[in-house]
C-alpha positions in Angstrom: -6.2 -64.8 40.5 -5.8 -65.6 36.9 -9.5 -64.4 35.8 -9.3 -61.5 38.0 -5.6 -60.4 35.8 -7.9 -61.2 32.7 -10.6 -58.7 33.6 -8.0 -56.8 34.5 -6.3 -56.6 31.4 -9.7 -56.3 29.5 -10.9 -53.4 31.7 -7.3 -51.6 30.6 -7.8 -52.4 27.0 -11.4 -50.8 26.5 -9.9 -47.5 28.8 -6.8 -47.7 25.5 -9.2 -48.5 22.9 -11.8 -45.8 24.5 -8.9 -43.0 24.6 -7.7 -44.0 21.2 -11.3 -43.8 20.0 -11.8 -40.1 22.0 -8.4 -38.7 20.1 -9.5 -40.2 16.8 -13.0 -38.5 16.9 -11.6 -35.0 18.3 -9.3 -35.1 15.6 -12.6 -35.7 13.2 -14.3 -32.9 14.8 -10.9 -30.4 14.5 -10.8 -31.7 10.6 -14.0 -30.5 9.4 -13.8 -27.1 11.7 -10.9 -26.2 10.1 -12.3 -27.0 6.7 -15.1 -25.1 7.8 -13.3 -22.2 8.5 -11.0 -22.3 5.0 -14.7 -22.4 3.3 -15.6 -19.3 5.1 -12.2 -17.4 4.6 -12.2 -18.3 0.7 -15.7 -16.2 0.5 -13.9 -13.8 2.8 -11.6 -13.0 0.6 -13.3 -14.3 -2.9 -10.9 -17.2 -3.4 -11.6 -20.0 -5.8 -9.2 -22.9 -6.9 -8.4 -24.9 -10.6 -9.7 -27.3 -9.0 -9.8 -30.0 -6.0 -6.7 -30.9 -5.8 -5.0 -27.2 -5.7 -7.9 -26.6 -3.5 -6.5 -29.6 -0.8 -3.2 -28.4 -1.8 -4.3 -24.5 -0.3 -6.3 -26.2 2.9 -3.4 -27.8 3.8 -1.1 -24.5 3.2 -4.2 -22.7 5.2 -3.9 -25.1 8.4 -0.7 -24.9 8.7 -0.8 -21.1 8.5 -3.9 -20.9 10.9 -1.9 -23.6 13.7 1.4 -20.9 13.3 -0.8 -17.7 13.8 -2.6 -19.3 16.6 0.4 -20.8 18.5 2.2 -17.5 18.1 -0.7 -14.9 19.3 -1.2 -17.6 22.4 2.6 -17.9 23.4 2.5 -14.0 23.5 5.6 -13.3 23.6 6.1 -10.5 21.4 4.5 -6.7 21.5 2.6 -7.5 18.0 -0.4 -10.1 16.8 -0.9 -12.0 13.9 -3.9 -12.7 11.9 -5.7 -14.9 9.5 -5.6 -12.1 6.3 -5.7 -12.5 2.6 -2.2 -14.6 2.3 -3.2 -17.5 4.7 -3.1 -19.8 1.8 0.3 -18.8 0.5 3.5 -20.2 1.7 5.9 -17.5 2.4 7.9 -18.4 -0.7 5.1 -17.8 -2.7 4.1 -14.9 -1.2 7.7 -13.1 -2.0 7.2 -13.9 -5.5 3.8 -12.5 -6.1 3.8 -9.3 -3.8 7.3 -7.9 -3.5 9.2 -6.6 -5.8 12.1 -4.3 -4.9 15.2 -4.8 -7.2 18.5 -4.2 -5.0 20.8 -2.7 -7.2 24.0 -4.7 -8.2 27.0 -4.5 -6.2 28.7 -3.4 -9.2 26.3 -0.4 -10.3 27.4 2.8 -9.2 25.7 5.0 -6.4 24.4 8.3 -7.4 26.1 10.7 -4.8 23.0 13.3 -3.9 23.0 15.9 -1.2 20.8 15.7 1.9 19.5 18.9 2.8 18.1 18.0 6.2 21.8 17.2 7.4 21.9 20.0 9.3 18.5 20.0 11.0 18.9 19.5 14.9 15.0 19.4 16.4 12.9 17.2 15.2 9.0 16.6 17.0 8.3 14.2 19.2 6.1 12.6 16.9 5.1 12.4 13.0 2.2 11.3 11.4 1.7 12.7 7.7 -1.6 11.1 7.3 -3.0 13.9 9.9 -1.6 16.1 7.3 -3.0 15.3 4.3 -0.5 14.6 3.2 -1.1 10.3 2.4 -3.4 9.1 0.5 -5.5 5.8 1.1 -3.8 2.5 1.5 -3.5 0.9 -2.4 -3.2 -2.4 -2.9 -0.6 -3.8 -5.4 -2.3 -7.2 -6.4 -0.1 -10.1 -7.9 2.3 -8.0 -9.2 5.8 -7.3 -8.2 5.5 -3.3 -8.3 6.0 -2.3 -4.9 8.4 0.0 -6.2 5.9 2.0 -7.9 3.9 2.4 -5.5 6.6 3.4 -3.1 8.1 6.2 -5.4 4.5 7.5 -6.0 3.5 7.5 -2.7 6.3 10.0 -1.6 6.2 12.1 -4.8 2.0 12.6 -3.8 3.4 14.8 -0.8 5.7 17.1 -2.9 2.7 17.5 -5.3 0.5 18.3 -2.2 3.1 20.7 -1.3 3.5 22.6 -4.7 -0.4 22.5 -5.2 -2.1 22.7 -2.5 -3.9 19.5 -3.7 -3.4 15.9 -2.6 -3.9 13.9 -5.7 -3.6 9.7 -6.2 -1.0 9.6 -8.9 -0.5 6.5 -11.2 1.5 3.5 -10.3 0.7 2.0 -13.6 2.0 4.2 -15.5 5.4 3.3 -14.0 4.6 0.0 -14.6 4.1 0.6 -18.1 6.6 2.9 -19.3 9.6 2.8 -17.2 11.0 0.1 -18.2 14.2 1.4 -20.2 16.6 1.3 -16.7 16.7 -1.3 -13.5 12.5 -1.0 -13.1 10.9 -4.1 -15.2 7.1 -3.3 -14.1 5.4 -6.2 -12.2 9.1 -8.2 -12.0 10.3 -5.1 -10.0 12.5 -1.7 -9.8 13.9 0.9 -7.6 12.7 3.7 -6.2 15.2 5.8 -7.3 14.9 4.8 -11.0 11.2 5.4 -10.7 12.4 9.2 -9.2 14.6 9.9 -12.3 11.9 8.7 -14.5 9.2 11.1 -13.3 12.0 14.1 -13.9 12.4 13.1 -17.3 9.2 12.3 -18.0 8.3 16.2 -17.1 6.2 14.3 -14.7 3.9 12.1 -13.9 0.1 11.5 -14.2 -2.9 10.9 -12.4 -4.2 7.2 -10.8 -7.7 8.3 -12.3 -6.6 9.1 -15.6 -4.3 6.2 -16.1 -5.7 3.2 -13.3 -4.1 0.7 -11.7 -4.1 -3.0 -13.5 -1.6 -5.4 -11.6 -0.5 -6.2 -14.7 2.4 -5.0 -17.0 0.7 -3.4 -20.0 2.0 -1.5 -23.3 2.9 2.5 -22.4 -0.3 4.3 -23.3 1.4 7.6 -24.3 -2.1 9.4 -24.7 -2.6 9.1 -20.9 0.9 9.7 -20.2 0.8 13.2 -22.2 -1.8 14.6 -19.1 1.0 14.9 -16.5 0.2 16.7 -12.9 2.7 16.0 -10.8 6.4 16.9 -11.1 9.4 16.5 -9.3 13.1 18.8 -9.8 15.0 15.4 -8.3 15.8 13.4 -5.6 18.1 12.8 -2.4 19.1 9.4 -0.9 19.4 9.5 3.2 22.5 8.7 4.0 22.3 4.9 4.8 22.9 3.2 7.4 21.7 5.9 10.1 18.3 6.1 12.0 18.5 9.5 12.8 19.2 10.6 9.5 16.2 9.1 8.3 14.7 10.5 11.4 15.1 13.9 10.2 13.8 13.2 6.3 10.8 11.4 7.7 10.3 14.4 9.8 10.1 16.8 7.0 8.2 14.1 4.2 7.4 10.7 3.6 9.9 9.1 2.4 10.9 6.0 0.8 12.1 2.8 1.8 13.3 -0.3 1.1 13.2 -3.2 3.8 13.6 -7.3 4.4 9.8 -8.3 4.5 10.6 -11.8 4.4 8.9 -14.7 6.8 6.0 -15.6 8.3 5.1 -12.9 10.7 5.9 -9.8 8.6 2.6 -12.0 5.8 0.0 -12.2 8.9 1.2 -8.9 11.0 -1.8 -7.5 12.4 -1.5 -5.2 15.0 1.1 -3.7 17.9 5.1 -2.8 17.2 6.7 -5.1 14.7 10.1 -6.4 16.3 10.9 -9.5 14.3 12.3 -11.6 13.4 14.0 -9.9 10.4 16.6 -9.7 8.1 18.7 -7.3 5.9 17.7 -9.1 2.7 16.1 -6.1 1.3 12.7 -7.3 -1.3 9.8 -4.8 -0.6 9.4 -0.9 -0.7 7.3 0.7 1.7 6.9 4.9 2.5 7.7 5.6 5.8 4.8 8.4 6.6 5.2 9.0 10.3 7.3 7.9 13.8 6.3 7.7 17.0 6.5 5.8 20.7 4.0 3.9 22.5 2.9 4.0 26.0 5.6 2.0 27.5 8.4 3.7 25.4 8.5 1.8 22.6 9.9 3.7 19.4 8.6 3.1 16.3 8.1 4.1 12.4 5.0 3.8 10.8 5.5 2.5 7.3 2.7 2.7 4.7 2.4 -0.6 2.8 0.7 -1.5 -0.6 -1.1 -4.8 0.5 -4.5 -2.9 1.1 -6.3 -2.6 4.4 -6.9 -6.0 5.2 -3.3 -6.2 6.0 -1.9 -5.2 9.4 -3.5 -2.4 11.1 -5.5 -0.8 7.7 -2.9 -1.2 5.7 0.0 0.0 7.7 2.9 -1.3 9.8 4.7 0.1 13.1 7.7 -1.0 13.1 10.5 -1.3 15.8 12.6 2.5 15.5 16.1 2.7 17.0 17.6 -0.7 16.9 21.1 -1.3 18.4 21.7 -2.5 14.4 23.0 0.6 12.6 20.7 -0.8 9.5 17.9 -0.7 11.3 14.8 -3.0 11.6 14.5 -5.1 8.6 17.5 -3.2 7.1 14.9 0.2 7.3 17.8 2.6 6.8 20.1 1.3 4.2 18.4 2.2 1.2 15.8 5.3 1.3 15.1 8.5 -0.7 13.2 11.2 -1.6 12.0 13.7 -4.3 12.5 17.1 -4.4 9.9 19.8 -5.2 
């Protein structure tokens, strides 16, 4: 009886030992496939480290990323996918700090009161798209720099200047970056939208991305290039805050700007499908709202331009959820926007 416990025993501690052994080696196997797959994504994307140990430092970051996109696209549980993009080595701390950059203003600072002169519009269509238009130009991408700002006001100035010319033109970001910098808008550490409008009117206008291009970088005000100005704008209204269908009815008539909470993890590795959350009302990022629409199973939604480029969500843009039961709106959409005037 004794020797047949011992074999027993023994028979149950190779099947522990043989498990333990199984886990351990799949776990060796997982290791190097993940490290496989970081090597591939950092020529992807071009990345390359200091050196080894910031490099172990981004695997690590990239894993846990990759585990989070996977386990959320599996559970599917919400109307939208993630993906492995550009930012899979960032935390989301990081990522705040290098590719945001909207300034909310102080409590303190005193609103500019503007009119709205779609207030009184009652019809709107069904749907909006103003790239169908001509009226967008391609997705941008903003780099390591805080200026989403810029690219926001410029963005929705492009239209008016399509408008009055006939002519869609890429205006210059940098510029903005470079010489409005007097008021609120600091370049790559941020600004405002609106700041950026009253510096265009000002300025007698603004110039052209060709003639003064993009560097992700703050830079000295080149006033040589900043003499050739194209595009001009009379001024600017704010939609009245705090209401959907008031931005409804400017989005109708022109992109517009906006300012929203693009904080956590799924807003970096949105892919595809209508964004629903989780958000806040922290607003740190401005985005053009260039369209509206509703999907197949009634789903309302904006589309929102970005300034990531067009590895990020789906080519560079975002639907997001429209007509929340929060008066703000997803991501606090409709408490901050604007527009210029022609």
């Amino acid at each position: 009886m004794v020797s047949i416990c011992k074999r027993q025993c023994f028979f149950a501690f190779i099947l522990i030992l043989g498990t333990w052994a199984y886990e351990v080696a799949s776990r060796e196997l997982q290791e190097p496939s993940m490290s496989a797959r970081h090597e591939q994504w950092m020529a992807t994307y071009g990345k390359v480290y200091a050196d080894a140990a910031d490099k172990e430092r981004r695997f690590e970051i990239f894993k846990d990323n990759v585990e989070y996109i996977e386990s959320f696209n599996t559970a599917g549980k919400k109307p939208y996918k993630l993906s492995v993009n550009k930012f899979a080595d960032l935390t989301n701390e990081e990522l705040k700090v290098a590719r945001k950059g909207y300034r909310r203003p102080l409590q303190t600072r005193p609103m500019k009161v503007t009119s709205f002169k779609y207030e009184n519009v009652t019809a709107v269509p069904a749907t909006m798209d103003w790239r169908k238009k001509g009226a967008v130009t391609p997705i941008k991408d903003q780099g390591q720099c805080g200026s989403c700002w810029a690219f926001s006001t410029v963005a929705a100035t492009e239209r008016i200047n399509q408008l009055t010319t006939g002519k869609l033109v890429s205006l210059s970001e940098q510029e903005l970056v470079d010489c409005d910098t007097q008021g609120e808008d600091q370049g790559c550490e941020g600004g405002l939208m609106e700041d950026g409008f009253d510096f265009i009117i000002k300025n007698h206008g603004i110039t052209t991305d060709a003639n003064y291009p993009y560097q992700a970088a703050d830079g000295t005000c080149n006033s040589k290039k900043e003499a050739s100005r194209i595009a001009k704008i009379t001024g600017y209204e704010s939609v009245p805050a705090n209401s959907e269908a008031a931005l409804l009815k400017a989005v109708a008539n022109q992109p517009t700007s906006v300012s929203i909470d693009a904080g956590g993890s799924d807003f970096q590795f949105y892919s595809s499908g209508v964004f629903t959350g989780p958000c806040g009302t922290e607003l740190d990022h401005g985005v053009t709202a260039v369209g509206y629409g509703e999907t197949s199973d009634g789903t309302k939604y904006w589309l929102v331009k970005n300034s990531w480029g067009t590895s990020w969500g789906e080519e560079g843009y975002i639907r997001m959820q429209r007509d929340t039961e929060a008066e703000e709106g997803l991501f606090g959409i409709a408490m901050d926007s604007s527009h210029p005037t022609a």
